[in-house]
C-alpha positions in Angstrom: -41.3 -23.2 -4.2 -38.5 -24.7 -2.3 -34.9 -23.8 -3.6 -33.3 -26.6 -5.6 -29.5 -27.3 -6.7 -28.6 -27.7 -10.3 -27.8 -31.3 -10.3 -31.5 -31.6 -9.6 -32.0 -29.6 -12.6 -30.9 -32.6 -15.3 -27.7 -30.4 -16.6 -24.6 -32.4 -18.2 -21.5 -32.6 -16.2 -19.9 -29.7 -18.4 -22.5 -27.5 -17.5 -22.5 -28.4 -13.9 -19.0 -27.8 -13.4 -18.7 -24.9 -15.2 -21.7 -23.1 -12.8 -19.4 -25.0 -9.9 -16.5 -22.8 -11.3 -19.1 -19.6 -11.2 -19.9 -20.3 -7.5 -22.8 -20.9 -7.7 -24.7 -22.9 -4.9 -28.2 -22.7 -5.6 -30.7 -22.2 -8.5 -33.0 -19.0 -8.1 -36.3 -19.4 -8.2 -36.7 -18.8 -12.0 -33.5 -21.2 -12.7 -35.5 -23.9 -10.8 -38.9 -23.7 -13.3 -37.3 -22.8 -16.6 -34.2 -25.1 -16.9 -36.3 -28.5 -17.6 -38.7 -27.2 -19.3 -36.5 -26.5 -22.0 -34.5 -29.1 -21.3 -37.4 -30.8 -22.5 -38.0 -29.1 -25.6 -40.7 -26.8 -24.6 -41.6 -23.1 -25.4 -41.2 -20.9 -22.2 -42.8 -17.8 -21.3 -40.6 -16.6 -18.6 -41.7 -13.2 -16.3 -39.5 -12.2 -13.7 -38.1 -9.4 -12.8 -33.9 -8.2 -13.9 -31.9 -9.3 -11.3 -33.5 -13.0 -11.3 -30.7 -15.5 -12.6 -32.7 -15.7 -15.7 -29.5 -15.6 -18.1 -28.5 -18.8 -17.0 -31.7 -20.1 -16.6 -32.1 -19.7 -20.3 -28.4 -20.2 -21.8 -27.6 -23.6 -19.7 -30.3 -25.6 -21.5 -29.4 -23.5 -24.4 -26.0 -24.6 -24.5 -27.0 -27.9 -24.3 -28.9 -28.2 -27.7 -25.9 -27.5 -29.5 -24.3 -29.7 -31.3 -20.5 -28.4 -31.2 -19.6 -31.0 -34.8 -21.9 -28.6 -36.2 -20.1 -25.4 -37.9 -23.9 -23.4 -38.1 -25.7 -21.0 -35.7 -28.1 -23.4 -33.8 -28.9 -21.0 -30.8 -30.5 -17.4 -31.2 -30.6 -14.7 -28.6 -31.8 -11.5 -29.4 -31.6 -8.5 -26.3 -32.3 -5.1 -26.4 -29.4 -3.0 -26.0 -25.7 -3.9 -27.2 -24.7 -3.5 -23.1 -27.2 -6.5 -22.2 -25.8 -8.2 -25.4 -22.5 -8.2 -24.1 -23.1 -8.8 -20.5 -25.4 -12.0 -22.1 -22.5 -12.9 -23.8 -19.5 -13.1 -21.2 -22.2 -15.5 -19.0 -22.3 -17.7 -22.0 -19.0 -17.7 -22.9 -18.4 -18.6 -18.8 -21.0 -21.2 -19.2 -19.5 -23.0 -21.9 -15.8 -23.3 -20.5 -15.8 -27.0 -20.3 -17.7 -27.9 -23.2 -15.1 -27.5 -26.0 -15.3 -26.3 -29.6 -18.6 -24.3 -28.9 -18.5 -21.0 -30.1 -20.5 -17.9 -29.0 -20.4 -14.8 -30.6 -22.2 -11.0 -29.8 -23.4 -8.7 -32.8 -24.7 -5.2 -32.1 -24.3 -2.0 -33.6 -21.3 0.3 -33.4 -19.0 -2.6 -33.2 -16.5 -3.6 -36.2 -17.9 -5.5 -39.2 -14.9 -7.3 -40.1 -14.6 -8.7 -36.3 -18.2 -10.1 -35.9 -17.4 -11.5 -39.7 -14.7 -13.0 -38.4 -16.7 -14.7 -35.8 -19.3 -15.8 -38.0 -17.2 -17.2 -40.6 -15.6 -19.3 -37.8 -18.9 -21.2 -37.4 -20.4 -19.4 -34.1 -22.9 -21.5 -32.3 -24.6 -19.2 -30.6 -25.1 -15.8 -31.8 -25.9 -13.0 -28.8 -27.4 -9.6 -30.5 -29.2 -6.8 -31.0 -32.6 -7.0 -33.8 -31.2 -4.3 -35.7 -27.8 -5.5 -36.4 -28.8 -9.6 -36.6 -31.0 -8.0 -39.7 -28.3 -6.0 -41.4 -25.8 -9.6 -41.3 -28.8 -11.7 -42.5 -29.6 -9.0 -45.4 -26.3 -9.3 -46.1 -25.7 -13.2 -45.9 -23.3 -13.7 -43.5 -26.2 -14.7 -40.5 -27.7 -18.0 -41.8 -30.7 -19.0 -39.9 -31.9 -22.3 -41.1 -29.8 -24.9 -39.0 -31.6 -22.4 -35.6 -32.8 -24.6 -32.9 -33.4 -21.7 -30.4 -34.7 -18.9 -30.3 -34.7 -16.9 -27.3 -35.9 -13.6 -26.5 -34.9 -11.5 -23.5 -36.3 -8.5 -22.3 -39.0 -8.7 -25.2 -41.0 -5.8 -23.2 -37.6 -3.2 -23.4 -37.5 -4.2 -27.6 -41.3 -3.3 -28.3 -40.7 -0.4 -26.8 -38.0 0.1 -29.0 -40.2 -0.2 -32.3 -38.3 -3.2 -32.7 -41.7 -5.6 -33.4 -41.1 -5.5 -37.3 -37.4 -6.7 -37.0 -38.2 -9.3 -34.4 -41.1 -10.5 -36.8 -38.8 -10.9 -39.9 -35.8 -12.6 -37.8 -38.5 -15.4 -36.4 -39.8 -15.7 -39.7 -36.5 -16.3 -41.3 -35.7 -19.6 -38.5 -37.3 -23.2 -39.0 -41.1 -23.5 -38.0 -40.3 -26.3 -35.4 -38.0 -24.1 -33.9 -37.8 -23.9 -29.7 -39.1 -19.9 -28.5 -38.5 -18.4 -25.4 -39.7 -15.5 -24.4 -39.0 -13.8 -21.0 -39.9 -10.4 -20.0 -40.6 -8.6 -16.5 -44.4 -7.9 -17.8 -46.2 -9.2 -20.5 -48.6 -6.7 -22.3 -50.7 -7.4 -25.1 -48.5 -6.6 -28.1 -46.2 -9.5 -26.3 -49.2 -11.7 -26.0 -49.9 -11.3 -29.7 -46.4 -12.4 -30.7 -46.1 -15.1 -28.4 -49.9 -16.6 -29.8 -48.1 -16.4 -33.0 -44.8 -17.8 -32.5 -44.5 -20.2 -30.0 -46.0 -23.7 -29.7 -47.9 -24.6 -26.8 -45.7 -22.4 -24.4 -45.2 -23.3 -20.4 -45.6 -20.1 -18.3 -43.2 -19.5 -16.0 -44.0 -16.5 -13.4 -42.0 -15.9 -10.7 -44.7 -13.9 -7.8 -43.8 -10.6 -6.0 -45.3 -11.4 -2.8 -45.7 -7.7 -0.9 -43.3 -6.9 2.4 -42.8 -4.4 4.5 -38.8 -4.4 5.9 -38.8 -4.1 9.8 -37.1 -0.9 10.3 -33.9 -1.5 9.2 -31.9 1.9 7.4 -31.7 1.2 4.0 -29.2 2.9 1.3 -27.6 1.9 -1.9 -24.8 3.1 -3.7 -24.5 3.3 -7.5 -21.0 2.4 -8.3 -19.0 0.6 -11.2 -18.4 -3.0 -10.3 -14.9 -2.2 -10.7 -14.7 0.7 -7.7 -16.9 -1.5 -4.9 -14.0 -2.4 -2.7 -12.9 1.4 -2.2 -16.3 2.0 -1.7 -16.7 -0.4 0.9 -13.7 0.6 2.5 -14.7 3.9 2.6 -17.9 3.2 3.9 -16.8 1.0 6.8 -14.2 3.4 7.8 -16.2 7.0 7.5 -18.9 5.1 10.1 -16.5 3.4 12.0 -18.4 -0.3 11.5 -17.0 -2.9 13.3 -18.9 -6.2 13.3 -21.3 -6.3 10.2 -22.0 -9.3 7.2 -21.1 -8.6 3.8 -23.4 -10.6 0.9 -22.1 -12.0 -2.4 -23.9 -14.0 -4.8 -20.8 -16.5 -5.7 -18.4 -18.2 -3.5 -15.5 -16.8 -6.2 -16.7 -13.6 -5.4 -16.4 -14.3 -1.2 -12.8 -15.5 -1.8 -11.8 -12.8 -3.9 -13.6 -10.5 -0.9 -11.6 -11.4 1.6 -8.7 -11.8 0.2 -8.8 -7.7 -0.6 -9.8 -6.4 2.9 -7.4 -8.7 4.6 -4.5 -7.3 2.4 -6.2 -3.9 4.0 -5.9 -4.3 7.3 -9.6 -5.5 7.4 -10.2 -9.0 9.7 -12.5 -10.3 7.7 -13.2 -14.5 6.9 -15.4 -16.6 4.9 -18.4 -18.1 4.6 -19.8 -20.6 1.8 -21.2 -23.7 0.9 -17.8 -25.3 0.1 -16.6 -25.3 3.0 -16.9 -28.2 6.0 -19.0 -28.0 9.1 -15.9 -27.5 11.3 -14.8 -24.7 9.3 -18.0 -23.2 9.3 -18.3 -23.8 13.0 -14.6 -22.0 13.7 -15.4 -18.9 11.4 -18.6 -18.5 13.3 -17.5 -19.2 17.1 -14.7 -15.9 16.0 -17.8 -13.9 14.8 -20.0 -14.4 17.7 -16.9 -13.7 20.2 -15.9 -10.4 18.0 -12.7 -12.2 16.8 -13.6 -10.9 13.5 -15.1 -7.9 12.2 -16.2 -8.7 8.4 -18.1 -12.0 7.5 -18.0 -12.2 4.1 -20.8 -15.1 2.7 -23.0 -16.6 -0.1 -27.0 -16.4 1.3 -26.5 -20.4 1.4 -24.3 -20.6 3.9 -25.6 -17.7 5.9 -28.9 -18.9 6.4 -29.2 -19.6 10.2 -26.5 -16.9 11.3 -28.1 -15.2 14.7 -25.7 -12.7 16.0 -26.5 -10.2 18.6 -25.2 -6.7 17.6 -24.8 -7.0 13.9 -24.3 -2.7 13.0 -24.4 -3.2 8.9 -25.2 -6.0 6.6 -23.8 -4.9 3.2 -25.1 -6.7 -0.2 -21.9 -6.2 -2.3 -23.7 -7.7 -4.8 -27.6 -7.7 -5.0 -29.6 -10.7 -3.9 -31.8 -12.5 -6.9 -35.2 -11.5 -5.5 -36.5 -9.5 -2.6 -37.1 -12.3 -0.1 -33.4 -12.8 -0.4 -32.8 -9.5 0.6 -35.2 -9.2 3.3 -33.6 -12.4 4.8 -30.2 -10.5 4.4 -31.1 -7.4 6.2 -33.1 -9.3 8.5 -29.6 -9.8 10.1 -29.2 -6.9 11.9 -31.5 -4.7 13.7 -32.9 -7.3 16.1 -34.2 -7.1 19.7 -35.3 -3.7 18.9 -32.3 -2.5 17.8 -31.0 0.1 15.1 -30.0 -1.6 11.7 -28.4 -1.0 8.7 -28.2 -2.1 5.1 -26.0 -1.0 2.5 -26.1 -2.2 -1.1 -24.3 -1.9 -4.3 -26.0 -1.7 -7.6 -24.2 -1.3 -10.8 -25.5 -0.3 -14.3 -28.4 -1.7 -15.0 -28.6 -3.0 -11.7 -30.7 -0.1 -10.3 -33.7 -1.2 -11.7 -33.6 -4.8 -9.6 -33.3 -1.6 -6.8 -36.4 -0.7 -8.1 -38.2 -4.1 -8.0 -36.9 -4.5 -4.7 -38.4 -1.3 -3.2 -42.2 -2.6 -4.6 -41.3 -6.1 -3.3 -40.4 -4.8 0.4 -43.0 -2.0 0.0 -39.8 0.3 1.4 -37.9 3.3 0.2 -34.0 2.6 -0.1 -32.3 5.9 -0.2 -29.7 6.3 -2.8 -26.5 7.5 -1.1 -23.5 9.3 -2.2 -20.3 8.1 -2.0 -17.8 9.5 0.3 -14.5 11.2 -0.9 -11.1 9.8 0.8 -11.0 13.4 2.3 -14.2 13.1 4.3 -12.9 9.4 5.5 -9.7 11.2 6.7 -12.3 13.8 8.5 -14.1 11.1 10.2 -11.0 9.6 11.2 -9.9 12.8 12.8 -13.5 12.8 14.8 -13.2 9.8 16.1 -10.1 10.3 17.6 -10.9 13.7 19.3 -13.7 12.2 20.3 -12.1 9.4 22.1 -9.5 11.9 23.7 -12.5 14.1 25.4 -13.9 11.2 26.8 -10.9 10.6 28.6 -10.3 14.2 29.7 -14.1 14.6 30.9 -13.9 11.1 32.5 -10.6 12.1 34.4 -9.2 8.7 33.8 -5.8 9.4 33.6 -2.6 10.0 35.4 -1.0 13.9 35.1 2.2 14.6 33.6 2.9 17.8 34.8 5.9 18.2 36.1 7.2 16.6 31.9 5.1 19.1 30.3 6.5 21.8 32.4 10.0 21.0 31.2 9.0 20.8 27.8 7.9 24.5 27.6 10.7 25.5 29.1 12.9 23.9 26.5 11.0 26.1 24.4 8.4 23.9 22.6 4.7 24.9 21.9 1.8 23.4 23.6 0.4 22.5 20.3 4.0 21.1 18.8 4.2 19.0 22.3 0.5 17.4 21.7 1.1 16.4 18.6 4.0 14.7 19.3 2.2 13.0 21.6 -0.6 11.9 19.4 1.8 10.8 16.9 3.6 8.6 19.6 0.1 7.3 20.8 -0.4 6.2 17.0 2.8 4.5 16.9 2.5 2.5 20.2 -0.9 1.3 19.0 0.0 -0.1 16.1 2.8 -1.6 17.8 0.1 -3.0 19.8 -1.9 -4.3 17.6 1.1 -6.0 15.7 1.8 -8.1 18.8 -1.8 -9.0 18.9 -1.8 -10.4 15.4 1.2 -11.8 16.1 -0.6 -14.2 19.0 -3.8 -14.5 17.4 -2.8 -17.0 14.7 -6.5 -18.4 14.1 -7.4 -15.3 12.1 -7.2 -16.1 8.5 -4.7 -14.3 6.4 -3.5 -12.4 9.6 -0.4 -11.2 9.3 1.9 -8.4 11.7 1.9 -6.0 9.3 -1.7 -6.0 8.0 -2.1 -3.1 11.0 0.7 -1.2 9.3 -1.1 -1.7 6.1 -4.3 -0.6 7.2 -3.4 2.7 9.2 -0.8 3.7 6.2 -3.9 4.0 4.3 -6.6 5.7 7.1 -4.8 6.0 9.4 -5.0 4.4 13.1 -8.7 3.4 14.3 -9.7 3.0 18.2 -9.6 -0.5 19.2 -13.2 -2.3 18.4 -15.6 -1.8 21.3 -18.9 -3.7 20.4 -21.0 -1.8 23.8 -20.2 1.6 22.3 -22.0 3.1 19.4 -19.8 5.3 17.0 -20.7 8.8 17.2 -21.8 8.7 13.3 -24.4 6.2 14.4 -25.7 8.1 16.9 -26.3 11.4 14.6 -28.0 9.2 12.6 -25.7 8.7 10.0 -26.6 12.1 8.1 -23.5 12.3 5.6 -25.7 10.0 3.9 -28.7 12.2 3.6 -26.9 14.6 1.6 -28.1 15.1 -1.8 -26.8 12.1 -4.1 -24.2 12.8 -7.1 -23.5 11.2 -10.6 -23.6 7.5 -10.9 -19.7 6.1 -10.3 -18.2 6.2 -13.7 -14.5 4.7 -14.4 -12.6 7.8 -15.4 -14.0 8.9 -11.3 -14.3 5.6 -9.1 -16.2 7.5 -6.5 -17.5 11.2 -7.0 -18.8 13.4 -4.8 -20.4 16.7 -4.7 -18.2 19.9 -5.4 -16.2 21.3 -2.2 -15.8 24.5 -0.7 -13.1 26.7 -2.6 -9.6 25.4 -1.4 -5.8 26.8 -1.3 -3.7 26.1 -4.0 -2.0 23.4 -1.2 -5.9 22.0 -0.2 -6.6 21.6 -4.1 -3.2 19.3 -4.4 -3.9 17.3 -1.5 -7.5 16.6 -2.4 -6.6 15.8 -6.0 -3.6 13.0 -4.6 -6.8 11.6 -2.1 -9.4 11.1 -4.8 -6.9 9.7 -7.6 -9.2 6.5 -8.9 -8.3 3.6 -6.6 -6.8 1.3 -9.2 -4.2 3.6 -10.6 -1.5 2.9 -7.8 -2.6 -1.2 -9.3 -2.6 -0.6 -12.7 1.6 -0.3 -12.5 3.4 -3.8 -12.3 5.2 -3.8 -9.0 8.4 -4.4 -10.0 8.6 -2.0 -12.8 10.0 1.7 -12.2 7.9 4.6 -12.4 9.8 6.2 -15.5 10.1 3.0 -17.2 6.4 2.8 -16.8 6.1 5.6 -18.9 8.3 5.3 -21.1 6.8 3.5 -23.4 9.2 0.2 -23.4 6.5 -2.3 -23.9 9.2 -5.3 -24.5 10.8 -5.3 -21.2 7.5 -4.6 -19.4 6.2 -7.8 -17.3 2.8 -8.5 -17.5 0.5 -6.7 -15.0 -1.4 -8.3 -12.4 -4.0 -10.2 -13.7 -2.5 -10.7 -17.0 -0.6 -13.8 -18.7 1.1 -13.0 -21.4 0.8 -15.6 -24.6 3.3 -17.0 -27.4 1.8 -16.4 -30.4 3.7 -18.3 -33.6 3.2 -15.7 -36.6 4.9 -12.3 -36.7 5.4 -9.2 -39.1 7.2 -11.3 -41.5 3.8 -13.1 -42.0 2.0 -9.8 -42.3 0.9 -9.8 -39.1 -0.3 -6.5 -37.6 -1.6 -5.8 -34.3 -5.0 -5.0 -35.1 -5.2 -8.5 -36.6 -4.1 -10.4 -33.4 -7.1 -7.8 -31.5 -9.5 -8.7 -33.8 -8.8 -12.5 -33.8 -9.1 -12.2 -30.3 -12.4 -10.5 -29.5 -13.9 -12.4 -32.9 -13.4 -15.7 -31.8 -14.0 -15.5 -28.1 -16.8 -12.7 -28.3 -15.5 -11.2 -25.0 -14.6 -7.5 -24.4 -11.9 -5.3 -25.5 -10.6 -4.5 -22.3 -9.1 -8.2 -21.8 -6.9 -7.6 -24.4 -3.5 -6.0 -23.3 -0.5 -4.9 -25.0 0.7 -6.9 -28.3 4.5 -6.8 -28.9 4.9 -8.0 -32.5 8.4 -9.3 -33.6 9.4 -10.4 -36.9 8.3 -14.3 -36.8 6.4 -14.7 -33.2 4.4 -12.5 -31.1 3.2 -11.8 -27.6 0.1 -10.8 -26.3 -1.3 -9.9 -23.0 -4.5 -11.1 -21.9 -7.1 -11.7 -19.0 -6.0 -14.2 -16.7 -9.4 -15.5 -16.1 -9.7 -16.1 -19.9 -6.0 -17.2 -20.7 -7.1 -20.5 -21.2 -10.4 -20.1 -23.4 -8.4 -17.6 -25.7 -5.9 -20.2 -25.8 -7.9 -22.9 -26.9 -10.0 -20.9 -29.6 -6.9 -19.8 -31.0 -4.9 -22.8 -31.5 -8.4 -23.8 -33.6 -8.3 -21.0 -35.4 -6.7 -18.6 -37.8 -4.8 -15.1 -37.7 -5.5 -13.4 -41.3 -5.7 -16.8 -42.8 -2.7 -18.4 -40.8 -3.1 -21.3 -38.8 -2.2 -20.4 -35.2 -0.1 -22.3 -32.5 -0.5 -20.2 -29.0 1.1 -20.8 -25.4 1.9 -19.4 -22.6 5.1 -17.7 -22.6 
């Protein structure tokens, strides 16, 4: 079926601006059947595979049942594990920013009882958990089912498999009969079929085909990397293979802004591409593409649709596409007139099953790279300078210096000392080079004269971009990447590798400074000192970037502690730990460090709420 936008969809303005805020352009495929169906009241039976958008196709019309005046749980959403709880969660809590007074709230195991009590006690709309803890809060009281208008199920396949059929069964028994079901799994066995039949009222099936393709032959690899590390791996990437003109996929125009914003500030020229912006925007970025004035285009698959650009070396999916004939039309990009391609993509957590899907849907093999260390970027870097500098001595081209080089040795200097002088004067003149070049190209967005300085502090200087000449790591086929794959990237080691040849004590320091996780140098506020950093002065400490920091109107005297102000936090809003900051408690007020992104939520919550039976009054501070 033909792609459809959300205002098609019926959606309230709330809603609708809210997924405007998300960046999204489009509704996938799955979006585009479920949403008026239940709009309209109807059961659903939803198959599709992870990946699909079905989390908002079910929680927009979700959200829209509630009634907010109401202080009971009206919507229902049971998942399988507590990390799909969550992640279900944070894109309801992002869905509901504009409609005001709703509250959503997760429960799964291994969390605190006294925060999701907290939560509940508050009145949470929409409850997000896992079957075995939703049973251990209704045994216990505190999870009242009867005012339930929604019950949705995700992933019901994943839960059977659990063994958790008896808990599901006693949770749908324990919500009124003329209740709303949804079901939505990526198959739907018998056992499913038996408790659909029993459950649900006339259902609509929704079924989202997986049309067999076979991918022209385009190199594929993916990466498996925490969403928090893609940058540095992208980075790394473009810089170990020496890519210079290549299309780089996200799935929300947020996410394209925030793109370019990053490789920019890296010495990267890279622009956008979305649906927001006008015709003669899109025209200008484009016209600087096709004529090499940029390297990166970063877009949303709207917008890129109609791109044909000769010469296209990599098409990245920093984010994966919602179903495979998105990504076939991604990769489809580069490798044309019988050219070599290649397509790089991203998959985090639970993400490398939609890697999966997509492999059956292209009927291809995507190899699953791993990711290269900063030293092995550096080496590359090396390469292709030697390999520039033989060129030139085999070609000739160039005029003798003899009669200087003569006097240097005589002065005493090595030949190797005198060379590397040279090289590092060669570096120097071509950043001063490319400084004056950014200095007269004042079309490039972000483009600053020091963005070269940036970018060659950091790896070093690269030869200038020569689209007619393939990089030698293209021509060998790019075989770093064949090499046997490591660990998934976990946050305590933003981008491992496999174990290196034994090193000098000297090596072992100098590898251990190059792989140091690429947000630690971030993590410290800019204009606080290293030693005051660590020592532990919390007061004087300026929020990090990121963060805003809140005025809070209770304090010790009140018997405030910090875990209270935590638990307030996370119990109202449902959303992680990790947003919370640093809570510097005084005798009648507080501060608090939070989010940026969910400053103003937290605010509002708050200032409806309590802290340990106090009412609240929180601002910026």
């Amino acid at each position: 079926m033909s792609a459809k936008s959300f205002i098609e969809l019926g959606l309230s303005s709330d809603l609708l601006k809210a997924i405007d805020k998300l960046g999204f352009e489009q509704a996938s495929p799955i979006q585009s059947q479920a949403i008026p169906l239940l709009l309209q009241g109807k059961d659903v039976v939803g198959q599709s595979q992870t990946g699909s958008g079905k989390t908002v196709a079910f929680a927009a019309p979700a959200l829209e049942k509630v009634n907010v005046a109401e202080r009971t749980t009206q919507v229902l959403i049971l998942c399988p594990t507590r990390e799909l709880a969550v992640q279900v969660a944070e894109e309801v809590h992002k869905l509901a920013l504009f409609k005001r007074g709703l509250q959503a709230l997760p429960v799964y195991g291994g969390q605190s009882y006294e925060r999701q009590l907290h939560g509940l006690r508050q009145g949470a709309h929409v409850v997000i958990g896992t079957p075995g803890r939703v049973m251990d809060h209704m045994r216990r009281g505190t999870l009242r089912l009867n005012s339930v208008k929604m019950v949705i199920l995700d992933e019901v396949d994943v839960m059977l498999n659990m063994g958790f059929r008896d808990d599901i069964e006693l949770i749908l028994q324990g919500t009124p009969a003329e209740r709303q079901t949804v079901f939505f799994s990526a198959t739907i066995p018998r056992p499913i079929r038996q408790l659909i039949d029993k459950y649900s009222r006339e259902p609509e099936n929704v079924r989202i085909e997986q049309k067999a393709l076979t991918v022209p032959t385009v190199e594929q690899i993916y990466y498996e990397v925490d969403r928090r590390f893609k940058v540095e791996l992208l980075t790394r990437l473009i810089d170990i293979h020496d890519l210079k003109l290549g299309i780089v996929f996200c799935n929300t125009r947020r996410m394209v802004d925030d793109l370019v914003e990053h490789l920019n500030a890296q010495g990267y020229s890279a622009d956008r591409l979305h649906g927001e912006m006008t015709q003669t925007m899109r025209d200008r970025v484009m016209n600087r593409f096709r004529k090499s004035g940029l390297e990166f285009l970063i877009a949303t698959d709207v917008a890129a649709r109609g791109i044909d650009v000769e010469d296209i070396e990599v098409v990245f999916n920093y984010d994966l596409p919602y179903d495979g004939e998105d990504y076939v039309h991604r990769i489809g990009r580069t490798g044309r007139q019988g050219r070599k391609g290649l397509a790089i993509s991203f998959a985090s957590g639970r993400e490398v099953f939609q890697i999966r899907n997509i492999e059956r849907y292209t009927n291809t093999r995507i190899e699953r790279g791993r990711p290269p260390t900063a030293l092995e970027v550096e080496e590359a870097r090396a390469n292709i300078a030697l390999d520039k500098i033989r060129a030139t001595l085999r070609s000739g081209d160039y005029k003798r210096q003899d009669q200087l080089i003569e006097r240097l040795l005589e002065e005493g200097f090595s030949s190797t000392d005198i060379a590397s002088a040279l090289l590092h004067h060669l570096q120097a003149g071509e950043n001063a080079s490319g400084q004056e070049s950014a200095r007269k190209d004042s079309s490039v967005a972000h483009d600053s004269p020091e963005r070269g300085d940036r970018r060659r502090e950091r790896f070093g200087d690269r030869p200038a971009p020569d689209r007619g000449a393939r990089s030698p790591s293209r021509e060998r086929g790019f075989e770093r990447r064949r090499e046997e794959p490591a660990k998934p990237v976990a946050a305590s080691t933003p981008l491992p590798h496999a174990a290196p040849a034994p090193e000098s004590e000297p090596q072992k320091q100098n590898a251990a400074a190059s792989t140091e996780p690429p947000s630690a140098d971030r993590t410290r506020d800019k204009n606080q000192p290293a030693d005051q950093e660590r020592s532990g002065n919390s007061k004087r400490r300026a929020p990090k970037e990121g963060q805003t920091r809140l005025f809070i109107n209770l304090g010790a005297e009140m018997g405030i502690e910090e875990t209270d102000v935590i638990d307030a936090i996370l119990g109202s809003t449902g959303l992680p730990r990790q947003i919370v900051g640093e809570v510097d408690l005084r005798e009648r007020h507080l501060f608090v460090k939070v989010a940026s992104e969910h400053a103003h939520g937290i605010i509002a919550k708050l200032n409806r709420g309590q802290i340990k039976g106090r009412k609240a009054k929180v601002k910026v501070a």
